[in-house]
N, CA, C and O atoms as a Tinker XYZ file with bonds, in Angstrom:
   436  protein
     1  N     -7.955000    7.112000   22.530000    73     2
     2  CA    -7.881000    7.541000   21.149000    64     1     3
     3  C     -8.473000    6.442000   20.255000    63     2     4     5
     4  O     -8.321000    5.285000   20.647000    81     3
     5  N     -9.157000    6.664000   19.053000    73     3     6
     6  CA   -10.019000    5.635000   17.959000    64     5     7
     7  C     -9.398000    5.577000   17.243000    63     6     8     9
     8  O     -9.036000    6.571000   16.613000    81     7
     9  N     -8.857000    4.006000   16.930000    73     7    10
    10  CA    -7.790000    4.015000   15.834000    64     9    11
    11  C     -8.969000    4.352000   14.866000    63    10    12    13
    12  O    -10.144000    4.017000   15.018000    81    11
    13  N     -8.407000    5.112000   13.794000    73    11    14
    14  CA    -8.914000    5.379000   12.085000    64    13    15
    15  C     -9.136000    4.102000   11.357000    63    14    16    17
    16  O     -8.145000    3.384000   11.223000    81    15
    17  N    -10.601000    3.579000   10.720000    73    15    18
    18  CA   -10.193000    2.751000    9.951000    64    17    19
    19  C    -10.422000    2.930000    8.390000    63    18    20    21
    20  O    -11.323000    3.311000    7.642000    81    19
    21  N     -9.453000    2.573000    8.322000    73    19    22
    22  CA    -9.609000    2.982000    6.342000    64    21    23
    23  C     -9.674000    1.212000    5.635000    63    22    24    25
    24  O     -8.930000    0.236000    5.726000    81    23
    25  N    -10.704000    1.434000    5.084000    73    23    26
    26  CA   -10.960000    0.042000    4.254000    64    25    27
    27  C     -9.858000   -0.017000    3.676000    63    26    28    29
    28  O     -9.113000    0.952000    3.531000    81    27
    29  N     -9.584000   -1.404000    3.198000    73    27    30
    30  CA    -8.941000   -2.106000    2.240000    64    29    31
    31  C     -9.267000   -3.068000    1.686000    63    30    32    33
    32  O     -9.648000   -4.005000    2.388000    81    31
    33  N     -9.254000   -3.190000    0.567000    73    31    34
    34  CA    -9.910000   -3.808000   -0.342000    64    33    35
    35  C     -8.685000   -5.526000   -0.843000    63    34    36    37
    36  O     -7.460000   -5.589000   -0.948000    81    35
    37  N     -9.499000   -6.353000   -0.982000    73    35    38
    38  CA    -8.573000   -7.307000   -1.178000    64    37    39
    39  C     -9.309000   -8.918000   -1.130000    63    38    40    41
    40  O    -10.526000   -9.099000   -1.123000    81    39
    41  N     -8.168000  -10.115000   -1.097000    73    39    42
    42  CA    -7.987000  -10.966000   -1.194000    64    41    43
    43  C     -8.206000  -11.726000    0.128000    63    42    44    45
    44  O     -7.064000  -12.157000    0.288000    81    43
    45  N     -8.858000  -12.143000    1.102000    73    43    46
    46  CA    -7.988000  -12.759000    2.599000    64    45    47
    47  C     -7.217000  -11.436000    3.091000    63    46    48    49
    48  O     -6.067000  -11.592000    3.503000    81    47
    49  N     -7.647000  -10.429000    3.080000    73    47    50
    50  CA    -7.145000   -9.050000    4.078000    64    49    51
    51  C     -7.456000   -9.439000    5.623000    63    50    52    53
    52  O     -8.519000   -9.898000    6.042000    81    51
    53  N     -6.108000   -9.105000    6.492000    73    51    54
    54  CA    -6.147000   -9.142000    7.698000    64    53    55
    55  C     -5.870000   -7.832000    7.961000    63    54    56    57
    56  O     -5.212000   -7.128000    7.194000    81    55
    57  N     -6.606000   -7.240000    9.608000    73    55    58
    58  CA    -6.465000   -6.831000   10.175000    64    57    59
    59  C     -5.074000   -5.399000    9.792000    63    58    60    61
    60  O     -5.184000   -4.181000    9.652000    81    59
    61  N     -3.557000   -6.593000    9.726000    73    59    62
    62  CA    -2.684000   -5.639000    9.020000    64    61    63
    63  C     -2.071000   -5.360000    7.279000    63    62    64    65
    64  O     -0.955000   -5.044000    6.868000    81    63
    65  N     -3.258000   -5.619000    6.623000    73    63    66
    66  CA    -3.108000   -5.987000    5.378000    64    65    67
    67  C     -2.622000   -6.781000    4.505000    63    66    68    69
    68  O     -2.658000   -6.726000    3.276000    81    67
    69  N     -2.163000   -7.525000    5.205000    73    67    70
    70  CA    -1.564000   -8.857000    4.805000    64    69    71
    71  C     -2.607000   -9.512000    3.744000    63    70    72    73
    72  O     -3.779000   -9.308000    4.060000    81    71
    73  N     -2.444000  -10.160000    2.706000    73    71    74
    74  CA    -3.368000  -10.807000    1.984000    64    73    75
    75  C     -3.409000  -12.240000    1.589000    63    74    76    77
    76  O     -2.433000  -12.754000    2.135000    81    75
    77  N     -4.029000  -13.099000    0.939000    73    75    78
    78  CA    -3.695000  -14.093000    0.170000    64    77    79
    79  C     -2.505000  -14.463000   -0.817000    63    78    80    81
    80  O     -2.039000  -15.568000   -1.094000    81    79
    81  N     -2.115000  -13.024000   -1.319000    73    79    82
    82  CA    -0.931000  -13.083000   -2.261000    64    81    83
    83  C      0.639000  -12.754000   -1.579000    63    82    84    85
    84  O      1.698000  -13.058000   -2.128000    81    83
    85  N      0.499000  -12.023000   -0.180000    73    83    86
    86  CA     1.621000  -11.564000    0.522000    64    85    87
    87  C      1.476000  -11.479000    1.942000    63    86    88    89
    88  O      0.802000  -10.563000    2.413000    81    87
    89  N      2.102000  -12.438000    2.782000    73    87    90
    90  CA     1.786000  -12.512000    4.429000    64    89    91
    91  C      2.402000  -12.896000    5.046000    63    90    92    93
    92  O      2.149000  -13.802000    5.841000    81    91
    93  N      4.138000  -11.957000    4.790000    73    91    94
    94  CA     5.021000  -12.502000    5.511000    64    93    95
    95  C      4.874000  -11.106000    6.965000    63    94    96    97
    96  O      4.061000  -10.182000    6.934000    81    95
    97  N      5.764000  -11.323000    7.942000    73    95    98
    98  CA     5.494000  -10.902000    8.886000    64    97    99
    99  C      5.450000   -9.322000    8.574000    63    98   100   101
   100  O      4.702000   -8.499000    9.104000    81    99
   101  N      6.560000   -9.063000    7.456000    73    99   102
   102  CA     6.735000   -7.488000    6.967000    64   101   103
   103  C      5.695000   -6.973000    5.454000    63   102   104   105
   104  O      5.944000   -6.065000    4.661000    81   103
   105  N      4.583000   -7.876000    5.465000    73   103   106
   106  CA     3.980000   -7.006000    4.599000    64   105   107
   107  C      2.816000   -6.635000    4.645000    63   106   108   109
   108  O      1.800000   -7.198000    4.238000    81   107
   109  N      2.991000   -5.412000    5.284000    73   107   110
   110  CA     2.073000   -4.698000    6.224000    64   109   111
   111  C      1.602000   -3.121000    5.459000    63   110   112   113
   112  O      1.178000   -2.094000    5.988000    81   111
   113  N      1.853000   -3.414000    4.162000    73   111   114
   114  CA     1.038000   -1.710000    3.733000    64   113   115
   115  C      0.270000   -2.499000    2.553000    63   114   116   117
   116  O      0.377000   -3.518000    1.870000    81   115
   117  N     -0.426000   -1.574000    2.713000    73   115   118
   118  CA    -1.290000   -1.018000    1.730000    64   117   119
   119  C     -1.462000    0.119000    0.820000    63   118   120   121
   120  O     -1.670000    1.259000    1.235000    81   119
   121  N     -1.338000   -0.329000   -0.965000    73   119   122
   122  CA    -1.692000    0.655000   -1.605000    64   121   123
   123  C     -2.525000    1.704000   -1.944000    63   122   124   125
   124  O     -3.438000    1.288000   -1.230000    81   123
   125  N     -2.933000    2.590000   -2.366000    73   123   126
   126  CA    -3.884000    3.399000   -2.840000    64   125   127
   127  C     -3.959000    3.224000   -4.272000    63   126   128   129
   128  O     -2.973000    3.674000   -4.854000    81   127
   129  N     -4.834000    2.705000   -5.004000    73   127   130
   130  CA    -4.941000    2.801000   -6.404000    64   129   131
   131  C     -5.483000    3.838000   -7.083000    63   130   132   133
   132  O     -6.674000    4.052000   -6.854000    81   131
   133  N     -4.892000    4.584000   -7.907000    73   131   134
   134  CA    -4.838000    6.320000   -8.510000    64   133   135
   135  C     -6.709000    5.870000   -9.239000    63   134   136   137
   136  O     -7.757000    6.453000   -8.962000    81   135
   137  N     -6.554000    4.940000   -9.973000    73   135   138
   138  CA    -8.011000    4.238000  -10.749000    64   137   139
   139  C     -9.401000    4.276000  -10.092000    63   138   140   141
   140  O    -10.476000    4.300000  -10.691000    81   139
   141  N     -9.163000    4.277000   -8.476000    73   139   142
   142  CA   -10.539000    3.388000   -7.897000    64   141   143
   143  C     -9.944000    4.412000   -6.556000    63   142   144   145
   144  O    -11.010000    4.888000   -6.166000    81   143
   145  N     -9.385000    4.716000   -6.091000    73   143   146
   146  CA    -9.049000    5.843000   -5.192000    64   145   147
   147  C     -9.143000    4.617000   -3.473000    63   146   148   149
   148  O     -9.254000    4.868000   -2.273000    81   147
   149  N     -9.017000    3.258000   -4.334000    73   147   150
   150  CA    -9.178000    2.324000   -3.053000    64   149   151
   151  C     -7.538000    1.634000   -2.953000    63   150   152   153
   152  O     -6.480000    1.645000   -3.582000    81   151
   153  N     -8.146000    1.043000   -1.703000    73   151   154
   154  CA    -6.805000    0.668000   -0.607000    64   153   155
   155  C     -6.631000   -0.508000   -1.263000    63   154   156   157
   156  O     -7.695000   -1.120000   -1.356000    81   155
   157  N     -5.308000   -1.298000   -1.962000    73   155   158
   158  CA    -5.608000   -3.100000   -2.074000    64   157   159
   159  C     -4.457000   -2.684000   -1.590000    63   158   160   161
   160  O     -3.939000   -1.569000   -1.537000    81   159
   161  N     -3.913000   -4.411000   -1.019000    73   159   162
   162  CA    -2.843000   -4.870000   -0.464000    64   161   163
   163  C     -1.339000   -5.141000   -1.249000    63   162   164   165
   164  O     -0.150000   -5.219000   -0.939000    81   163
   165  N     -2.290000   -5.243000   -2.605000    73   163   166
   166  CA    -1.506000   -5.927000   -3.798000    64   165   167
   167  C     -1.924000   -5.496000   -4.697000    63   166   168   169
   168  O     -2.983000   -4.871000   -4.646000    81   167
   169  N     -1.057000   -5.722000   -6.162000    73   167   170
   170  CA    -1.482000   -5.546000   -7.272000    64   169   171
   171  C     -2.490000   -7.206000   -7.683000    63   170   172   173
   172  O     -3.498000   -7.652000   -8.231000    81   171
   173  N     -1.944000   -7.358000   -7.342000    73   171   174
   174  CA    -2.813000   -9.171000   -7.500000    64   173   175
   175  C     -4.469000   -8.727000   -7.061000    63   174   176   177
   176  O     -5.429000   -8.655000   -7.827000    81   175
   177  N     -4.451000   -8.548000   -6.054000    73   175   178
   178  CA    -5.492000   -8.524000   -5.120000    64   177   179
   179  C     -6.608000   -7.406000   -6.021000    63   178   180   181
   180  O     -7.832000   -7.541000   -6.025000    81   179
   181  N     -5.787000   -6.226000   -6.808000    73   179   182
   182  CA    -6.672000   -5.206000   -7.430000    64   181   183
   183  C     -7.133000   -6.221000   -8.783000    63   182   184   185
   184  O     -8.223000   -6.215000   -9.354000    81   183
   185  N     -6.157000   -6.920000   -9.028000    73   183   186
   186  CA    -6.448000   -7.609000  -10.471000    64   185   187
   187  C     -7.341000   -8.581000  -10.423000    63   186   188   189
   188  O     -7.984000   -8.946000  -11.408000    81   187
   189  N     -7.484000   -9.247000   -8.853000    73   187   190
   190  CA    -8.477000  -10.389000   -9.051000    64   189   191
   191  C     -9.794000   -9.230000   -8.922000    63   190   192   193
   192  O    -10.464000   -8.943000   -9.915000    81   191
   193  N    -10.075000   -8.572000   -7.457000    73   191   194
   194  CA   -11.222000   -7.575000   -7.519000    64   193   195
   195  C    -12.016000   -6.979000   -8.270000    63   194   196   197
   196  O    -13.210000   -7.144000   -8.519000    81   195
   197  N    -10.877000   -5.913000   -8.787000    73   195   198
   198  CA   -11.761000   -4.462000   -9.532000    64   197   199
   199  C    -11.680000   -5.470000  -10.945000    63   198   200   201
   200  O    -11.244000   -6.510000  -11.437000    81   199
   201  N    -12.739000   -3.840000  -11.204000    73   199   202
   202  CA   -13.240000   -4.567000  -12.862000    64   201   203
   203  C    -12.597000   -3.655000  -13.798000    63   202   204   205
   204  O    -13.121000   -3.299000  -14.854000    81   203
   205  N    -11.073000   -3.162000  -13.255000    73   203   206
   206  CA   -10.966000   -2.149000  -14.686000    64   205   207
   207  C     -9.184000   -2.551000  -14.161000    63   206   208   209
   208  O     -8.778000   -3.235000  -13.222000    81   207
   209  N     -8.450000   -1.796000  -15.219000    73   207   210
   210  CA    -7.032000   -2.186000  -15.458000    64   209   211
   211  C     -6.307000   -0.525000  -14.501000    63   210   212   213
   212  O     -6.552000    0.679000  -14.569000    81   211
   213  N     -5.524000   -1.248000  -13.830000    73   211   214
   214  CA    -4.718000   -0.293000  -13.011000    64   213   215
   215  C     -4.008000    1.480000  -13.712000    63   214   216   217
   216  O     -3.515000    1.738000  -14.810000    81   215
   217  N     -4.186000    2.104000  -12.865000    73   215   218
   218  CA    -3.754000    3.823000  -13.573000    64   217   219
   219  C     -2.638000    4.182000  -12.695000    63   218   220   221
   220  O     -2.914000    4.262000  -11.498000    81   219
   221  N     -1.365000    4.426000  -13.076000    73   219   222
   222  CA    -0.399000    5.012000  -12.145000    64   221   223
   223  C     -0.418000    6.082000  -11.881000    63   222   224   225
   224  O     -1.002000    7.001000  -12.454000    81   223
   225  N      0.602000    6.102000  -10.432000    73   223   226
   226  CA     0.608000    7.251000   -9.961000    64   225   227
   227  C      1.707000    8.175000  -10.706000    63   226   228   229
   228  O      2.763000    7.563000  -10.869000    81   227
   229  N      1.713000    9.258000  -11.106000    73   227   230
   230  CA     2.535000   10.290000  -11.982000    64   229   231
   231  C      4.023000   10.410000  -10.970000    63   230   232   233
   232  O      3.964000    9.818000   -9.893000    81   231
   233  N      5.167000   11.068000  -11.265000    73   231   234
   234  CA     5.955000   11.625000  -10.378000    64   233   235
   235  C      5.274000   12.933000   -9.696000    63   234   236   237
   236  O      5.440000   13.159000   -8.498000    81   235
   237  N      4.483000   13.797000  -10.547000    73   235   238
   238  CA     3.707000   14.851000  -10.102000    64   237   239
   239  C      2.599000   14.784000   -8.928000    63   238   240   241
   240  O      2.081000   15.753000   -8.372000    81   239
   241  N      2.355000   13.411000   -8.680000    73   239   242
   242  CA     1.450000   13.146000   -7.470000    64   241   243
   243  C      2.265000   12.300000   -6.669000    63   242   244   245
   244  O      1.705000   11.362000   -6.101000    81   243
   245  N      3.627000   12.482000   -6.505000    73   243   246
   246  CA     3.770000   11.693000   -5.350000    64   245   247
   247  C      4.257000   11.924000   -3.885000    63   246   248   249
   248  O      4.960000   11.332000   -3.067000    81   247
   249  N      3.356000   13.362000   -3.977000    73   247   250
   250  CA     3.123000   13.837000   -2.437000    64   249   251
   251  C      1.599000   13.712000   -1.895000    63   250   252   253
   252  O      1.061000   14.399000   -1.027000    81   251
   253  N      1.020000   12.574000   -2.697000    73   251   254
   254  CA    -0.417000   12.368000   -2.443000    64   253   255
   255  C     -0.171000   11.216000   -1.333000    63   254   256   257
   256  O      0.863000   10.554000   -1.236000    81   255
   257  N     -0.973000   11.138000   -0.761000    73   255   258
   258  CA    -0.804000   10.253000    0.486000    64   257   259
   259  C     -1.500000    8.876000    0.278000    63   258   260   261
   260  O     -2.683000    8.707000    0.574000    81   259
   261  N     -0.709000    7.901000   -0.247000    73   259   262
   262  CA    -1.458000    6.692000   -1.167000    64   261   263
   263  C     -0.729000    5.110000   -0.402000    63   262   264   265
   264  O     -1.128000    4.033000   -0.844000    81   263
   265  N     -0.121000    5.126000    0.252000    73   263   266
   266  CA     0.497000    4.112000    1.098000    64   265   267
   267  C      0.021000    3.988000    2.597000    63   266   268   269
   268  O      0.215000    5.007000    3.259000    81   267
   269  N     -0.563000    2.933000    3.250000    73   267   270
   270  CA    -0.971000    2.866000    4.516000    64   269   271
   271  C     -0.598000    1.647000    5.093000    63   270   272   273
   272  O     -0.812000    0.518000    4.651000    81   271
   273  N      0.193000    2.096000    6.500000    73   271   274
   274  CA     0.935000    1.192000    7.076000    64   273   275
   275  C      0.091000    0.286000    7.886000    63   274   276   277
   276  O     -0.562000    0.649000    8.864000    81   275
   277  N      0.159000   -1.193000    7.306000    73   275   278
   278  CA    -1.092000   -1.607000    8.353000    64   277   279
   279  C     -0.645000   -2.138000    9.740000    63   278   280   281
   280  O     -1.188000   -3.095000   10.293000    81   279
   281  N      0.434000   -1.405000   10.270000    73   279   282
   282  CA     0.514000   -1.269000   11.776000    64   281   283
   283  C      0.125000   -0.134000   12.647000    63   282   284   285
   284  O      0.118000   -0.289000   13.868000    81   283
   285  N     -0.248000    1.164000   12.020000    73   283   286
   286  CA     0.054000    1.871000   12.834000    64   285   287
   287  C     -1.258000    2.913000   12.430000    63   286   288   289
   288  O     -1.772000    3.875000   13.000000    81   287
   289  N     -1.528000    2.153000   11.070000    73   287   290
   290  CA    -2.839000    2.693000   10.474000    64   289   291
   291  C     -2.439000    4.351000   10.042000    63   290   292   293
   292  O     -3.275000    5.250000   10.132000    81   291
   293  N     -1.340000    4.527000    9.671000    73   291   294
   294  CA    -1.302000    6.077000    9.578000    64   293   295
   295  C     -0.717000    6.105000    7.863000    63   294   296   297
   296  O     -0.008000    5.190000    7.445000    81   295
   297  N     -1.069000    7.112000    7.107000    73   295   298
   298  CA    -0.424000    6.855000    5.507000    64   297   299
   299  C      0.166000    7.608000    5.487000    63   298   300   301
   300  O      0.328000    8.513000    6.307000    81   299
   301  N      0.931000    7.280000    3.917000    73   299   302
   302  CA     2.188000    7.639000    4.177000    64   301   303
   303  C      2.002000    8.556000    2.479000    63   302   304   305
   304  O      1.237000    8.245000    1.566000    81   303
   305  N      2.784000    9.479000    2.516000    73   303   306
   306  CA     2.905000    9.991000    0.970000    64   305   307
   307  C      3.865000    9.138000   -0.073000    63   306   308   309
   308  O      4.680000    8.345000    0.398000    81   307
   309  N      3.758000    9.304000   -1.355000    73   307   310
   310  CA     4.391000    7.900000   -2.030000    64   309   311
   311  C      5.468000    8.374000   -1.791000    63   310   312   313
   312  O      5.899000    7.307000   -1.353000    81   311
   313  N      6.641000    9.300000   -1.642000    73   311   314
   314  CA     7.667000   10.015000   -1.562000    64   313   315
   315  C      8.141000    9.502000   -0.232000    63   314   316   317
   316  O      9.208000    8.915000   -0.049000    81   315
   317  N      7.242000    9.785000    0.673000    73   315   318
   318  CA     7.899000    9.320000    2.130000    64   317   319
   319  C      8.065000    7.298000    2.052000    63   318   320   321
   320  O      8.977000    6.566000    2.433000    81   319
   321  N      6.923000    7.033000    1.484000    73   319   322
   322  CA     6.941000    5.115000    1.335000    64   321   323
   323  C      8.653000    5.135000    0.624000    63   322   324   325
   324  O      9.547000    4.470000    1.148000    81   323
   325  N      8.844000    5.830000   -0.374000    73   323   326
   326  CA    10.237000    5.644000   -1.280000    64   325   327
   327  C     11.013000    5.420000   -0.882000    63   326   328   329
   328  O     11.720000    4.424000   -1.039000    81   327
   329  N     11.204000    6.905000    0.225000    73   327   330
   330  CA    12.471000    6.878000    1.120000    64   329   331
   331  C     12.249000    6.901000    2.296000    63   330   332   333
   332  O     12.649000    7.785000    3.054000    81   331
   333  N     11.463000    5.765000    2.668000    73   331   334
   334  CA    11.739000    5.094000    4.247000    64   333   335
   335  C     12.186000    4.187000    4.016000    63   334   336   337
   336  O     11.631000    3.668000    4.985000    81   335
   337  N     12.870000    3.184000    3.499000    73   335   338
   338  CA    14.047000    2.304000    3.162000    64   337   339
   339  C     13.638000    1.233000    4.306000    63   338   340   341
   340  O     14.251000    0.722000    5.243000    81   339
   341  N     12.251000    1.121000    3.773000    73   339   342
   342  CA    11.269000   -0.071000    4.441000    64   341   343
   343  C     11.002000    0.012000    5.891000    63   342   344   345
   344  O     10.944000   -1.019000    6.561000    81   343
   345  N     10.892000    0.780000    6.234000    73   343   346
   346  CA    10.499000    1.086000    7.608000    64   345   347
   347  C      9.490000    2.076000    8.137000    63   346   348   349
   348  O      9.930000    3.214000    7.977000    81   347
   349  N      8.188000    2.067000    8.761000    73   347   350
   350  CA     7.302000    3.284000    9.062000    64   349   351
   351  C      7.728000    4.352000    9.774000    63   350   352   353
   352  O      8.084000    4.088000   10.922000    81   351
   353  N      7.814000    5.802000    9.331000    73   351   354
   354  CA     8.346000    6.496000    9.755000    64   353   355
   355  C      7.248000    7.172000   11.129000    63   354   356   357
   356  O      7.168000    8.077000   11.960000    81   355
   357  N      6.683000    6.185000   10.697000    73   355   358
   358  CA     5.533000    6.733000   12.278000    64   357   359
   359  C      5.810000    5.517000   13.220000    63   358   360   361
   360  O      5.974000    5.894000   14.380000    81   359
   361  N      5.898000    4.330000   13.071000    73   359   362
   362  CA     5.585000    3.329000   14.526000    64   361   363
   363  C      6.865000    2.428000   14.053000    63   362   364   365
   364  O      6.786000    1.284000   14.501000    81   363
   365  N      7.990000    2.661000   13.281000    73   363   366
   366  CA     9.259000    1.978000   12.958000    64   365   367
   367  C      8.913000    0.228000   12.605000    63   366   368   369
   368  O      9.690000   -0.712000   12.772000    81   367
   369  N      7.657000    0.187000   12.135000    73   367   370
   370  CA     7.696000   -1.306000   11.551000    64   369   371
   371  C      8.254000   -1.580000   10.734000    63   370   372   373
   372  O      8.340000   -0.692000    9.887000    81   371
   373  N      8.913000   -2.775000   10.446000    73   371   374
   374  CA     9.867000   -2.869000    9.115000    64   373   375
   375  C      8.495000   -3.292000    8.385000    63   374   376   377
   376  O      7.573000   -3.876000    8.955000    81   375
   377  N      8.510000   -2.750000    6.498000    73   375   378
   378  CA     7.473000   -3.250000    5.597000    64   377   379
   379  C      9.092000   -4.235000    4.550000    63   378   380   381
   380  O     10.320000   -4.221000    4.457000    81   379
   381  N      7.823000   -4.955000    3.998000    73   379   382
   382  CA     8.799000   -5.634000    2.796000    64   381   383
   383  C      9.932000   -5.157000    2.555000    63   382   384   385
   384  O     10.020000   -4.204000    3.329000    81   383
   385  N     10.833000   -5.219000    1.982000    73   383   386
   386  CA    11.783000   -4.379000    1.484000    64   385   387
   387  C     11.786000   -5.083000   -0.107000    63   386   388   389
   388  O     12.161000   -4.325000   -1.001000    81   387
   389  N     11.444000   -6.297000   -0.446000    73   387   390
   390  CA    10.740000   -6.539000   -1.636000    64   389   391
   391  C      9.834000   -5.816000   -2.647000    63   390   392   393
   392  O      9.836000   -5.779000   -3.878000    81   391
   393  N      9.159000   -5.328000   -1.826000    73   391   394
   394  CA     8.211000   -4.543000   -2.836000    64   393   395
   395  C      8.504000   -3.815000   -3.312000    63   394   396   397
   396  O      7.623000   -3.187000   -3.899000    81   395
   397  N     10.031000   -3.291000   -3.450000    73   395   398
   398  CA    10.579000   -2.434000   -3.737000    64   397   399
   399  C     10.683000   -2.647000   -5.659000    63   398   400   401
   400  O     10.699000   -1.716000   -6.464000    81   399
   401  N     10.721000   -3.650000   -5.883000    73   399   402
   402  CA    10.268000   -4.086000   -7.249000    64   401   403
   403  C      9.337000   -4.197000   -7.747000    63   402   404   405
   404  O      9.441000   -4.539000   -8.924000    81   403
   405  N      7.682000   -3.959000   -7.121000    73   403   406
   406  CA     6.881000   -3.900000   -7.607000    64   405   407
   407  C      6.189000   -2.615000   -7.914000    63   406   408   409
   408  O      5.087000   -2.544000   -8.456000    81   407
   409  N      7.042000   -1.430000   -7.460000    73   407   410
   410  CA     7.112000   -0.246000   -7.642000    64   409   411
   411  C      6.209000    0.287000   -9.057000    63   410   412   413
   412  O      5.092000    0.803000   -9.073000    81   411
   413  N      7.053000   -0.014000  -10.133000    73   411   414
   414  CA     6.418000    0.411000  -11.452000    64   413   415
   415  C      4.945000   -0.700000  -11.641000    63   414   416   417
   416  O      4.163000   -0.456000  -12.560000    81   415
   417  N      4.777000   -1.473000  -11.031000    73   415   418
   418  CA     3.151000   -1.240000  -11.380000    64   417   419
   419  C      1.848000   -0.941000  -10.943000    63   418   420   421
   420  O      0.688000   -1.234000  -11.231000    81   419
   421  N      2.796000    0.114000   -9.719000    73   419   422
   422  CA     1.697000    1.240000   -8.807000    64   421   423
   423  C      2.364000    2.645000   -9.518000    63   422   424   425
   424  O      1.571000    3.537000   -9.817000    81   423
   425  N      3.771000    2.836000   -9.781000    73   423   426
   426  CA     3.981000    4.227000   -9.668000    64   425   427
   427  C      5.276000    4.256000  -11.368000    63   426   428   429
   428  O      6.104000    3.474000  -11.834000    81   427
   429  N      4.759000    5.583000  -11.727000    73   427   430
   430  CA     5.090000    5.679000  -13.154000    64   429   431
   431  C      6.711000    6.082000  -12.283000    63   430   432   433
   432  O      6.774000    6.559000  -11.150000    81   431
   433  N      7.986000    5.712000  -13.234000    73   431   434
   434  CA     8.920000    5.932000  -13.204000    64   433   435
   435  C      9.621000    7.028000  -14.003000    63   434   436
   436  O     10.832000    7.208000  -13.873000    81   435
């Protein structure tokens, strides 16, 4: 089977998305930015990059599939990222459980 690869855009991006701004053993996804329809690791990482200011995701889109686990390479809908209570519901990697605060400046509340 060919793993899928979906770019990600970033800072020092590894392999499991880990970046320059976040690379502890659990921070392993990647966003979808609603703005640029691209993968960053971070909000940092979109802010040093792109050339325009971040667009959230609505409550009305958050069965769009905008989170990608960089273990298992499979994404996730923002709804399912919410309530997996930091864990991939496809290959059981634990992700941050931190990022759980950086929420509102990917996704409108």
């Amino acid at each position: 089977m060919t793993e899928k690869l979906i770019p990600v855009s970033g800072v020092d991006v590894d392999s499991k998305t880990k970046c320059k701004h976040y690379r502890t053993q659990k921070d392993i996804i990647a966003i979808k930015f609603k703005c640029c329809n691209t993968y960053y690791p971070c909000h940092t990482c979109h802010e040093e990059i792109a050339d325009h200011h971040p667009v959230l995701w609505s409550p009305e889109e958050w069965n769009t599939k905008a989170v990608l686990c960089g273990e298992c390479k499979n994404e996730l809908t923002i709804l399912q990222y919410m309530n997996c209570q930091s864990v991939c519901p496809h290959c059981n990697s634990s992700f941050n459980p931190g990022c759980q605060s950086h929420y509102h400046l990917y996704f409108q509340g």
